[in-house]
C-alpha positions in Angstrom: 28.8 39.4 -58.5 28.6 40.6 -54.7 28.7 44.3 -53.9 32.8 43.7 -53.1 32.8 42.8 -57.2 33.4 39.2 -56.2 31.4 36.1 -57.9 29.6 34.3 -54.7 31.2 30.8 -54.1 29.8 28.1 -56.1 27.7 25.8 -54.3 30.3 23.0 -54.6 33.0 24.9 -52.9 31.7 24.9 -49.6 31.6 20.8 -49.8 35.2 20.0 -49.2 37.0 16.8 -50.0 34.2 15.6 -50.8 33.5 17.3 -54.3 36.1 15.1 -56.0 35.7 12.0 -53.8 35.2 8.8 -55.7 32.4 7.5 -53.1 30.3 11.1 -52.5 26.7 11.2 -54.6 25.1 14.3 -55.1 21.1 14.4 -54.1 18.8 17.3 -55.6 15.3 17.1 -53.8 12.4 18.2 -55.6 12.3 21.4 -53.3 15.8 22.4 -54.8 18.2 21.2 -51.5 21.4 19.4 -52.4 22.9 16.9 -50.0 26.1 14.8 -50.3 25.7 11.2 -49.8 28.6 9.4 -48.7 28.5 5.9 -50.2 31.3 4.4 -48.5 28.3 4.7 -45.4 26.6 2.0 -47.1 28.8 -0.6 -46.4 30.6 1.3 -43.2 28.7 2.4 -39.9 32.0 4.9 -39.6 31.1 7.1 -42.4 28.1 9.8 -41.9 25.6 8.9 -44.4 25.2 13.1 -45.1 28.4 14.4 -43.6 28.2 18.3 -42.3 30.0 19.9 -44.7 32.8 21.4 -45.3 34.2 18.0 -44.8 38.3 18.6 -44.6 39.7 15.8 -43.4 38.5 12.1 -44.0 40.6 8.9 -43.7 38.3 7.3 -46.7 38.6 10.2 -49.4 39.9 8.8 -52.6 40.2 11.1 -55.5 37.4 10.4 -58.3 39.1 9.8 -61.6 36.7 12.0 -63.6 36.4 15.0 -61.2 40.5 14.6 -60.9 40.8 14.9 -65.2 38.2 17.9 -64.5 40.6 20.0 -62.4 43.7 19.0 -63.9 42.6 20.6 -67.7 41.9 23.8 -65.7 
């Protein structure tokens, strides 16, 4: 908790759309930094291969199935 009483934001909540996107891959370096790889850039010269983040607005975001189940049990 912060000195407000507040828990800190998790690390995922300052990703965006991209936490429950289908085509986002989560990369932990040995030095402990997490990117998010966007693996619809693979195939797509459109898509940034590490988009800045928050990302909150992309025309290729589809939900992924298992984070989707995730929230929905909540």
């Amino acid at each position: 908790m912060d000195s407000r009483g507040k828990d800190p934001p998790s690390e995922d909540s300052n990703v965006g759309l991209c936490r429950s996107c289908r085509h986002m891959r989560k990369v932990q370096t040995s030095r402990g930094s997490t990117f998010y790889l966007c693996r619809r850039s693979e195939k797509d010269p459109a898509y940034a291969r590490y988009p800045r983040m928050p990302v909150i607005k992309c025309p290729g975001f589809e939900p992924d199935p298992e984070t989707s189940n995730a929230q929905a049990s909540l």
